[in-house]
N, C-alpha and C positions, 0 to 999 in steps of 0.2 A: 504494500500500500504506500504510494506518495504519500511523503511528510505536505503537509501545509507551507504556505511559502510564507514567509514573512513579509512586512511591509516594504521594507528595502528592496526584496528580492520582486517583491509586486510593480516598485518604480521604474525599477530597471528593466525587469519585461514591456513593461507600460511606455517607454523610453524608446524601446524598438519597436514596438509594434506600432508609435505617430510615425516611423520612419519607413513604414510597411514591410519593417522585416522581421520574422520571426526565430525567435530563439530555439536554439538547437544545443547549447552547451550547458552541462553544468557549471554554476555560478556559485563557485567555494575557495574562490582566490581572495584573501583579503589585501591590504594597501600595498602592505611589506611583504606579503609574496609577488605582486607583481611587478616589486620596486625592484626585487633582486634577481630579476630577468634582466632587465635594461643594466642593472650595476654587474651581474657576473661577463654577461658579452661586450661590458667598455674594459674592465681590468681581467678580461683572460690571459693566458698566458703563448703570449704572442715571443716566443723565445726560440734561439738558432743555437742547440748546445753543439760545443765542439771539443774535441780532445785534442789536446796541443803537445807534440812530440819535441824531447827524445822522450821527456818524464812520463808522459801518458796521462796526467794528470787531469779529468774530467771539471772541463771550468763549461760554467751555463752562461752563456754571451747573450744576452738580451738584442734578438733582431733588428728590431726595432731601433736602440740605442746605439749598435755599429751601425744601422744605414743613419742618423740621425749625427753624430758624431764625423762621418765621411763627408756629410752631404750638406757644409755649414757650419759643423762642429757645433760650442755649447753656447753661443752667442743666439744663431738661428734656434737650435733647441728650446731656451729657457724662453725667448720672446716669442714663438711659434707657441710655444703651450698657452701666453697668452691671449696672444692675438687670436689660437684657432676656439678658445675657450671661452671669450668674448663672444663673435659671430656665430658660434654651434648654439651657443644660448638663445640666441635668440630666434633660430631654427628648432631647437626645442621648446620654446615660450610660444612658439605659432603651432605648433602641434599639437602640446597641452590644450590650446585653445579647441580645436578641431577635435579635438578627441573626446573633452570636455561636451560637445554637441553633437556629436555622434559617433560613441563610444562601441564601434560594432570589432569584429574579429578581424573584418577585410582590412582594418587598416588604411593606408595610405590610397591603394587602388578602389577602395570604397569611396573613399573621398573624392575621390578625383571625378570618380560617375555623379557625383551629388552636385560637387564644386563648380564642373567643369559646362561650359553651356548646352543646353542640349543635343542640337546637330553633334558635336564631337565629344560627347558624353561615353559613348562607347569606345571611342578610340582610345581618349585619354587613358581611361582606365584598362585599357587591354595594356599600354605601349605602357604603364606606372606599376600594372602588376606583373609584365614580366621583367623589367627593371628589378623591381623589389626582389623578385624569388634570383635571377641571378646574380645579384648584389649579396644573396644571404647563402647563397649557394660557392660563391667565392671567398667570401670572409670563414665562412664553415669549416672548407677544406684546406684555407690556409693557416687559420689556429691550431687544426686538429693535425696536421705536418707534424707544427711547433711542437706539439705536446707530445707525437710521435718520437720525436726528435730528443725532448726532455726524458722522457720514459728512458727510452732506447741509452741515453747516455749516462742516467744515473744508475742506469745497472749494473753499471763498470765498474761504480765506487764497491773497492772492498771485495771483486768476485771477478771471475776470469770470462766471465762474457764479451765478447765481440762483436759488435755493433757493423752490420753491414747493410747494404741498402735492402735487401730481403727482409730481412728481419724490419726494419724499421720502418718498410711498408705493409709487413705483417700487421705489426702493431696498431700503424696507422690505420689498414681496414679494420683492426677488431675496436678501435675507437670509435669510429664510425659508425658500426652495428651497431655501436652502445648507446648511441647518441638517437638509432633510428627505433632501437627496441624501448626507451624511455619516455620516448615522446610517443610511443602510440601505442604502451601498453602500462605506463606506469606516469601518469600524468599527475596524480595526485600526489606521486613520489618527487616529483620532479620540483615542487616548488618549498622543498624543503632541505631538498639540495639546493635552490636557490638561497636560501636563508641559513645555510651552512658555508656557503660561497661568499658571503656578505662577512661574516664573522673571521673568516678565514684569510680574505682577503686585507681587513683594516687588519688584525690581527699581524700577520703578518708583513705589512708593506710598513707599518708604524715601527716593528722589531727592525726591518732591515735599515730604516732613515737613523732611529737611533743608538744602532750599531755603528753605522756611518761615522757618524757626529762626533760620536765618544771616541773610537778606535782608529778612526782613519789617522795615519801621522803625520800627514800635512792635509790640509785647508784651503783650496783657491781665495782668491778674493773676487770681490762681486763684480770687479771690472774682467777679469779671466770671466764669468760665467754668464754674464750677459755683454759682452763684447765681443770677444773670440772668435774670430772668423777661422775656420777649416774647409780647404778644398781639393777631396781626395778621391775624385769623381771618375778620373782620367788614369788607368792603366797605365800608360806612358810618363805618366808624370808631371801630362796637361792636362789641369781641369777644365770642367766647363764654367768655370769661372774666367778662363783665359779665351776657351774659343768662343765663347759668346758671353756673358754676364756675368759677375757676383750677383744681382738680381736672378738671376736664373735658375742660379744651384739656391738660394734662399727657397724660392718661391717652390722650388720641388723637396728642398728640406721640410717645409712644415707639414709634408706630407706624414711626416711619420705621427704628430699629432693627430692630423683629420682623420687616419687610419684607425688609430685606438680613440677616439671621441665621437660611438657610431654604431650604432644598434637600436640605439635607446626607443625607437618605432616600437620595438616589441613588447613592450606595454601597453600599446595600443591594442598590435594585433592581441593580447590578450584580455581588456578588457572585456570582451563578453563575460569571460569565465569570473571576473573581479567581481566582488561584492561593492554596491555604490561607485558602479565604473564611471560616472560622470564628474566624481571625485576626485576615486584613486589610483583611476588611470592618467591622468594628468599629470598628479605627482610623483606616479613612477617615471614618468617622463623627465620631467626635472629634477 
């Protein structure tokens, strides 16, 4: 026998269906589960481990921070986080809004059929929902590499494994199955591994900054970290700083920001499932 719905869960059907769309999902996500969807896909671990010979010594090189460090160094870095943290805000403050008014599963490609004027009503939203799936289909398989990558090379600490590209494609598909057997058989599992990803994440990202601080034995100064130009672009030993711009290698350095500042839609797309998604699918957003 269906339990009785609650009044919340009455507004929020009530919410779809002026929209003439009707509900199909259970709606048992609250704020903070669907906050730490958008927060686990911006801090995954987007990492390029390598082992560095003669010693063999497994050091984990943040991807991310060797293209970012190449490409600009930590001048572009430190003002790239805020220049792209700035503008993504406010990309996020206009989706909140949209979502805020019509909080359905489709997300962005739903909007687009709403938003979009009639005559290209259809188009818009075909050409914004295959966008979205191969935007989440590329970011997907490039995280889960990483984490291929991280698996694959911490196995080395301590044990006589051998990290070879089979193997760390193995890996990589059996990450992959995990990713696709969670999300369409264990959904209810899944947002508690979100909120285990949240805790885990400050948790540790606050241990490594103040490990940093304390132990590191020298210190840059703030003109080294927000000055510093590096350009290590060019194989040869010419960047493209020299064959066409210091603007140029800038403007593709802050990509390694807008690369990790970027998912955060999927609290959208999950709002239906959210309790008071007109709420707190917004402020999973932000």
């Amino acid at each position: 026998m269906e339990a009785p719905k609650s009044n919340m869960e009455a507004m929020d059907e009530h919410k779809l269906a002026e929209m003439g769309y009707r509900q199909d999902l259970k709606r048992d996500w609250s704020m903070l589960h669907n906050f730490g969807v958008s927060f686990s896909i911006i801090v995954s671990p987007r990492t390029q481990p390598r082992a560095y010979p003669p010693t063999r010594f497994p050091m984990t090189v943040n991807r991310l921070f060797q293209y970012g460090l190449n490409t600009g160094g930590p001048g572009v870095m430190s003002v790239g986080w805020i220049v792209v943290s700035f503008f993504t805000m406010f990309v996020g403050l206009g989706m909140a809004e949209i979502v805020s008014a019509v909080p359905t599963s489709g997300g962005p490609y739903f909007w687009a059929a709403i938003l979009a004027p009639k005559s290209i009503a259809p188009f818009a939203s075909w050409v914004t929902g295959w966008f979205n799936l191969l935007g989440q289909v590329a970011v997907t398989t490039g995280i889960t590499f990483g984490l291929a990558n991280l698996i694959s090379t911490t196995a080395t600490v301590g044990t006589s494994y051998e990290p070879t590209a089979g193997k760390t494609l193995g890996i990589y598909a059996a990450v992959l199955s995990s990713h696709g057997v969670i999300n369409s058989f264990g959904v209810r599992t899944l947002r508690y591994l979100n909120n285990t990803s949240i805790i885990l994440h400050s948790v540790g990202i606050s241990c490594f900054c103040i490990a940093v601080l304390a132990k590191a034995p020298t210190h840059q100064s703030a003109k080294f970290v927000f000055s510093t130009f590096n350009d290590a672009t060019g194989g040869d030993g010419i960047g493209w700083s020299v064959r066409a711009s210091p603007a140029y290698v800038a403007a593709i350095g802050v990509l390694m920001s807008q690369y990790t500042i970027t998912g955060f839609d999927a609290s959208a797309h999950l709002s239906e499932e959210t309790r008071n998604a007109s709420w707190s699918a917004p402020l999973g957003v932000l």
